[in-house]
C-alpha positions in Angstrom: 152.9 44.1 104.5 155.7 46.2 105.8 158.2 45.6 102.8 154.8 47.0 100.4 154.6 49.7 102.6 158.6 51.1 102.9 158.3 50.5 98.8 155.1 52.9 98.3 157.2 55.3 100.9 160.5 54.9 99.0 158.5 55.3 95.9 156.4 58.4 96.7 159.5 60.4 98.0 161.2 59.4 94.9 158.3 60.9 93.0 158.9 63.8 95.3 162.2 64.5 94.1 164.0 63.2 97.5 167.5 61.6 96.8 170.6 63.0 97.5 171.1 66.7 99.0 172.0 69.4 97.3 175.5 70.9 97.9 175.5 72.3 100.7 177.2 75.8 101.2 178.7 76.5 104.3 181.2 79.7 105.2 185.0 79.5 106.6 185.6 80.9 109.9 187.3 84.0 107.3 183.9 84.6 105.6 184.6 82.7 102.5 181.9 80.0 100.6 182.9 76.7 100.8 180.5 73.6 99.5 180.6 70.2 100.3 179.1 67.8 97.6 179.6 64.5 97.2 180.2 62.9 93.8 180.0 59.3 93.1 184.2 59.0 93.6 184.5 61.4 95.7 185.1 60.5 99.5 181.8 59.9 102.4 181.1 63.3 104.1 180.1 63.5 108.5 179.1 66.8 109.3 178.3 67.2 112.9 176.5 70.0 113.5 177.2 72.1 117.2 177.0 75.2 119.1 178.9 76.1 121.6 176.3 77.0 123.9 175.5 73.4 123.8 177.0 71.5 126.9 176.5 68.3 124.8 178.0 69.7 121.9 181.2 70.5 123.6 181.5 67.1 125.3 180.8 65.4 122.0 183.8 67.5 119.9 187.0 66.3 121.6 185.7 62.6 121.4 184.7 63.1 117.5 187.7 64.7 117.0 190.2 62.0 118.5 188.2 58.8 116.7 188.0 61.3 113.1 191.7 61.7 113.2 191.4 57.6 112.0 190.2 59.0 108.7 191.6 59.2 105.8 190.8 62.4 104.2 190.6 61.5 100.7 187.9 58.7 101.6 186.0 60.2 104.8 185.7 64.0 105.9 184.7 64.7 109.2 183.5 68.4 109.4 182.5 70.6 112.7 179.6 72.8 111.6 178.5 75.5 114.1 175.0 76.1 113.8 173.5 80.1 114.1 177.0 81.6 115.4 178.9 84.3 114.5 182.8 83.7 113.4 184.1 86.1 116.3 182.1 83.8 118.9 183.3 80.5 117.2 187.2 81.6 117.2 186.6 82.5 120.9 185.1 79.0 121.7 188.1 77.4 119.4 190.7 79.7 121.2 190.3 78.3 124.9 189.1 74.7 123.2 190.9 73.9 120.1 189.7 70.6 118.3 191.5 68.7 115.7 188.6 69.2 113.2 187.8 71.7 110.3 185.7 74.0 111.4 183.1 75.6 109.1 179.7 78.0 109.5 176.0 77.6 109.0 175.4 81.3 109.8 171.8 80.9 109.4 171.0 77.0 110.6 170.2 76.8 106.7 172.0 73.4 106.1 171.2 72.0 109.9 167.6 72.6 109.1 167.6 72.0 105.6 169.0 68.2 106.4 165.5 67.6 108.9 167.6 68.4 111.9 166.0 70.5 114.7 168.1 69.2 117.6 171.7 69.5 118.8 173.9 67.9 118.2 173.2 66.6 115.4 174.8 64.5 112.7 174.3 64.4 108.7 176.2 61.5 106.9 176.7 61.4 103.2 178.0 58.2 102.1 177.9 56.3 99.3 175.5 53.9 100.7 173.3 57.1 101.4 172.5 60.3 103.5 171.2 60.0 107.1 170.9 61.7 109.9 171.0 61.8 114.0 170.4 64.2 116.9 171.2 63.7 120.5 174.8 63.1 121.4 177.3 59.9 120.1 179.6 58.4 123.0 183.2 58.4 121.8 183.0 54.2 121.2 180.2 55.1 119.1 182.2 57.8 116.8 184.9 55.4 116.9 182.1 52.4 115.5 180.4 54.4 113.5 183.2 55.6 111.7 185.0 52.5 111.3 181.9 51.0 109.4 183.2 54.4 107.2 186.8 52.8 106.9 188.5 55.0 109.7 190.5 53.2 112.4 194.1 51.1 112.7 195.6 51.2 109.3 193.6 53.1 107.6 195.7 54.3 104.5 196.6 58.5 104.9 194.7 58.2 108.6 195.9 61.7 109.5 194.5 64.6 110.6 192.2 66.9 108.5 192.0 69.5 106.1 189.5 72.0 105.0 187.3 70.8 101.8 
């Protein structure tokens, strides 16, 4: 009974025109348009969306940061997105607390809302087995699980730190 009903769910939002997201557009901390898509070669996308009025937020960051810098770019990117800030206020936060993370802008909460997210922080993965999402705050040994299921950890080839997309 519950297998018939996830396939009449999977099917109706299928009808529906659910699937994968759009690109999203996000800004760079200088104002620029930068969108992350992901293609069927191209590598699994974490954004974690934050503020940094957030205590949560700001406890999470350090710990994402440290277990991200496992990644390897060109098959997982791990992406800070402030939510509803402006730059000045987000290079102020990053100037007294600077993470090892790209850093980019959802000026309006467009993306954070767009991906069913109403909390903070909050968490959009875009993998190749799929997109899902979490709110509520990730302990760093579950950042460091998490994205080790993603292929981040020990040996990981080109685990380095991170670039902007």
């Amino acid at each position: 009974m519950r297998r018939r009903r996830l396939l009449v769910c999977t099917g109706a939002l299928a009808l529906l025109g659910a699937g994968p997201p759009a690109p999203i557009a996000l800004r760079t901390l200088e104002g620029a348009e930068t969108v992350i898509q992901r293609g069927p070669d191209g590598p699994d996308w974490v954004l974690h969306f934050w503020a940094s009025w957030c205590p949560e937020c700001i406890e999470e960051l350090p710990a994402l940061a440290r277990a991200a810098q496992a990644c390897d770019p060109a098959r997982v990117r791990v992406i800070a997105v402030n939510v509803a800030e402006t730059p000045e206020q987000v290079r102020q936060y990053l100037s007294g607390n600077p993470i090892a993370l790209s850093v980019l802008l959802d000026p309006r909460g467009k993306a954070w809302r767009g991906a069913g997210l109403w909390g903070m922080p909050a968490n959009l993965w875009w993998t190749q087995g799929g997109v899902r999402t979490r709110e509520g705050p990730t302990r760093a040994e579950e950042w460091r699980r998490s994205l080790g299921e993603l292929g981040c950890g020990e040996g990981a080839p080109g685990a380095v730190g991170h670039e902007a997309p």
